[in-house]
C-alpha positions, 0 to 999 in steps of 0.5 A, a space after each residue: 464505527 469511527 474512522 480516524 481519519 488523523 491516522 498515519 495509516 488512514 488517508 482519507 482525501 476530504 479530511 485532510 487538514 489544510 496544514 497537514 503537509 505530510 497527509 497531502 504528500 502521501 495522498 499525491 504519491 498514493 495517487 501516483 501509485 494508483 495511476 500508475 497501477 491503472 495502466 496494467 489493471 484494466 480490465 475484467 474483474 479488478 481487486 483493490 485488497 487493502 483498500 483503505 477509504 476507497 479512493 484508489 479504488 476509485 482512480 482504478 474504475 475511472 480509468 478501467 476499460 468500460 466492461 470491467 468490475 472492480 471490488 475493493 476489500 479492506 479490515 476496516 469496517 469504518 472504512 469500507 463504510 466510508 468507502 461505500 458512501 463516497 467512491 461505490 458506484 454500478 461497477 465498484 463494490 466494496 466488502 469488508 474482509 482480512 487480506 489473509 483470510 480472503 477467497 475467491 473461486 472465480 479468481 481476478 483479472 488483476 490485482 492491486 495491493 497498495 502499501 499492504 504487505 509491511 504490515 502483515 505477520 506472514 508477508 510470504 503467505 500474502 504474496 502467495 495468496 494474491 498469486 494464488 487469486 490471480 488468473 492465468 494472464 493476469 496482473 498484480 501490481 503490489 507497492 513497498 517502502 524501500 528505506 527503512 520504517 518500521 522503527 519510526 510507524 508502530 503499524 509496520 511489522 517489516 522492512 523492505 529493500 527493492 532486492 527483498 521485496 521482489 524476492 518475495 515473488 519469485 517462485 511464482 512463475 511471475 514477470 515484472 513488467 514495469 516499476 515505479 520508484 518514487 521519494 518522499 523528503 521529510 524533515 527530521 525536526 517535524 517528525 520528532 517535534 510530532 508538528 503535524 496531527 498526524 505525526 502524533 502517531 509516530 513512534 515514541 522514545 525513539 532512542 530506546 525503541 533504538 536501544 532495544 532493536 540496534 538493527 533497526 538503528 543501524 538500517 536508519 543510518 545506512 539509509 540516512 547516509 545513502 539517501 538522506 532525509 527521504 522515505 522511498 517506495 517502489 511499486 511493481 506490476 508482474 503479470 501471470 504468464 499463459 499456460 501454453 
């Protein structure tokens, strides 16, 4: 098993490199997403699914009520692996298992999905999975890009706004409870000039990816217009109502 840890896709805190400025970004928001799922996910049994090398895993148990237990479940075995040397400990477990395919009798008290439907087939089928795992009362605190990344990250399959990513919870009998919007600024030239090790994996021969998915390059230029050089993201915890 070999973790890359120079994957646009792979955080790994103690490999970043000392100039990787975007993996140092993306770790900074990724914690801030994760303290802020900390404030909801509190107690009980805790998900992480697709929990990458287990950090935020880690954030969530150290800053959960005494009694809780939390589980951590990614695809990768590499980085379960990882996740079991560095941030395991008597109450956070980690077990590797595919986010589609992932059952659980006992349901969960809350359940946390960081950047994770973006890369699935079926993002419809995951939002109902995870409701479907959660506990009557319970938390979901699931996150998103909201400008456009697909045509740039080869490992995104869709693109979300803030209206089309809380469309597909409803149904679900859920009720947002709170949000966190966040902005990541990047500078064009790096990313095309693929400066840093891990914009090696961004997409290649952009304009005839372009070409080919007009969309996508008309999405590109809505967001640029509107929001500039900047990559947002938004985090929302719903929690699962009561029956009464």
């Amino acid at each position: 098993m070999t973790l890359d840890a120079e994957s646009l896709e792979r955080l790994v805190p103690d490999a970043l490199e000392a100039g990787d400025v975007t993996g140092a970004e993306a770790l900074r928001i990724g914690a801030e997403r994760y303290a802020f799922a900390a404030r909801y996910a509190r107690a009980g049994r805790i998900l992480d699914l697709a929990c990458g090398v287990g950090y935020g895993t880690r954030i969530l148990a150290d800053r959960a009520d005494p009694g809780a237990t939390l589980l951590g479940v990614d695809v990768s075995e590499a980085a379960i692996a990882h996740a079991r040397e560095h941030y395991a400990g008597e109450r956070v477990a980690f077990e590797t298992g595919d986010a589609m395919a992932l059952r659980d009798p006992g349901g969960f008290d809350a359940i946390v999905s960081i950047e994770t439907v973006e890369h699935l087939p079926d993002p419809t089928g995951f939002v109902a999975r995870l409701v479907g795992l959660l506990r009557p009362g319970g938390v979901l605190v699931a996150s998103v890009p909201v400008t456009p990344s697909v045509d740039a990250n080869p490992f995104h399959l869709h693109d979300f706004t803030e209206r089309s990513f809380r469309r597909l919870f409803l149904g679900h009998g859920l009720v947002e409870v709170d949000c966190l919007r966040q902005d990541q600024p990047y500078h064009p030239g790096a990313v095309l000039a693929r400066s840093e090790v891990r914009m090696q994996q961004v997409r290649r021969n952009l304009p005839a990816y372009y070409l080919r998915h007009p969309d996508a390059l008309a999405r590109r230029i809505w967001s640029t217009l509107r929001f500039g050089f900047k990559n947002k993201y938004l985090t929302i915890a719903w929690r699962c109502p009561k029956p009464s």
